[in-house]
C-alpha positions as CSV (number, residue, x, y, z in Angstrom):
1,X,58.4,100.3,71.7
2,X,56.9,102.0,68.6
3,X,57.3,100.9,65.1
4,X,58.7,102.8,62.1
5,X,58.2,106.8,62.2
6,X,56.7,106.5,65.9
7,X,53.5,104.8,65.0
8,X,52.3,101.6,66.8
9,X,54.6,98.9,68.1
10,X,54.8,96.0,65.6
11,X,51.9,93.5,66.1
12,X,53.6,90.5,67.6
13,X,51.5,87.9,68.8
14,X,51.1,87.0,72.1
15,X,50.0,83.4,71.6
16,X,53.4,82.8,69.6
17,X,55.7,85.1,71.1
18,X,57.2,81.8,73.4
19,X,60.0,80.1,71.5
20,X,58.1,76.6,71.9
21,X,55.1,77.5,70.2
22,X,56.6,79.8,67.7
23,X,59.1,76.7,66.7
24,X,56.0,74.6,66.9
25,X,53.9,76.9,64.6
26,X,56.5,77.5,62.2
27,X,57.6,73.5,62.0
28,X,53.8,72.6,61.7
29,X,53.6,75.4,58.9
30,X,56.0,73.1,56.6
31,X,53.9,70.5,56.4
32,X,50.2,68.9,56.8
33,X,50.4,67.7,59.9
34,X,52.9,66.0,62.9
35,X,53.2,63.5,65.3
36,X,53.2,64.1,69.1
37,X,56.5,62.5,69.3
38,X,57.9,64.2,66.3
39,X,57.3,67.6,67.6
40,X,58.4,67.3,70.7
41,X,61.9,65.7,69.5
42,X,61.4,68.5,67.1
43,X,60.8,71.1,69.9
44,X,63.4,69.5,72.7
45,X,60.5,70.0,75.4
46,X,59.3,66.8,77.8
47,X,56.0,65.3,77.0
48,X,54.0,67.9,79.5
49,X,55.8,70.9,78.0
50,X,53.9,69.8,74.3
51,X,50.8,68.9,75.8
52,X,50.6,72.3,77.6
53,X,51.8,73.8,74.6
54,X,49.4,72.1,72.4
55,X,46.1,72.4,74.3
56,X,47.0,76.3,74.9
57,X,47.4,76.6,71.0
58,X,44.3,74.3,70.3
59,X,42.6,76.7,72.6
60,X,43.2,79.6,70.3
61,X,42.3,78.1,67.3
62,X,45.9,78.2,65.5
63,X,45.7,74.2,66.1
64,X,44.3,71.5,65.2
65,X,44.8,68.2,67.1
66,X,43.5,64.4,66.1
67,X,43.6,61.6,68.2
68,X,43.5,58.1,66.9
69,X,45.8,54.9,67.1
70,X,48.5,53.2,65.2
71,X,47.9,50.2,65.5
72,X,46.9,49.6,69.1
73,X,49.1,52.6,70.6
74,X,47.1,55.8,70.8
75,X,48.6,58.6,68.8
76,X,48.0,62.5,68.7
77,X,48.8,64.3,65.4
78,X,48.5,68.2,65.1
79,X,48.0,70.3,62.1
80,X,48.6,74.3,62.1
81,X,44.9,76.1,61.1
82,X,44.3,78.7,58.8
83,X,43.8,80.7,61.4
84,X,47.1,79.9,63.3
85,X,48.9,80.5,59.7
86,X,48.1,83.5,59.5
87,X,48.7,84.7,63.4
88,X,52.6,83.0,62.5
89,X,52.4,85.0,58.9
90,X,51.9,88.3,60.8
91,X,54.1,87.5,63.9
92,X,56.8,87.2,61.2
93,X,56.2,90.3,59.5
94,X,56.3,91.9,62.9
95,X,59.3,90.3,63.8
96,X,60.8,91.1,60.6
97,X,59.9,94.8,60.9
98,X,61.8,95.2,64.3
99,X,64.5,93.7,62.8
100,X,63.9,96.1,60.1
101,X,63.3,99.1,62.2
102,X,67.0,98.7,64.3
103,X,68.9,98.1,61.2
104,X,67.5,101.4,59.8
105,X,68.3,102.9,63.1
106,X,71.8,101.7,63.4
107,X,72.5,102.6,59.9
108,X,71.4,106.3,61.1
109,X,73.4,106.6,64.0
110,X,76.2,105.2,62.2
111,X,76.0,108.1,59.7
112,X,75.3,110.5,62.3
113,X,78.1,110.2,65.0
114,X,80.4,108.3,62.8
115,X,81.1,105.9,65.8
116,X,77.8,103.2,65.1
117,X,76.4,101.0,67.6
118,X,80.0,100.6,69.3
């Protein structure tokens, strides 16, 4: 795929392209930080799905995980990074571009063959 005008293909990023971790990313962007079991009611994954998910993120330095307890029950919380908010930041503007880049070509073969995308 190329982007606008045949120059590169929009920089999506490979690290958030899976819906999981992009919901993850952009539900930790919202706020400080989350809960393990927040996120993953939040994400509808199993407990192994988020911890995957978690450790892969933590691995690319978009997240940043804390362990500690309530109480006596051991408790993980996870924050999104600077660095991970600004990978989602220009993941959206990519995605955003695509979306931007098939309107614009829709529109023109709309105009063109009077028929559109049907």
């Amino acid at each position: 795929m190329t982007g606008p005008a045949g120059g590169a293909p929009p920089a999506l990023d490979r690290e958030l392209h899976h819906p999981t971790r992009l919901a993850l990313a952009a539900y930790l962007s919202a706020c400080g930080e989350a809960e393990f079991a927040v996120l993953r009611d939040y994400c509808q994954v199993s407990d192994s799905t988020l911890s995957k998910t978690l450790s892969a993120l933590e691995k690319t330095g978009y997240l940043s995980i804390r362990k500690g307890h309530l109480g006596k029950r051991p408790r993980t919380w996870a924050s999104l990074t600077l660095t991970g908010r600004r990978a989602l930041t220009r993941h959206l503007a990519a995605l955003e571009d695509i979306a931007a880049t098939a309107r614009r070509a829709a529109t023109e073969a709309d105009g063109a063959t009077g028929g559109g995308c049907g």
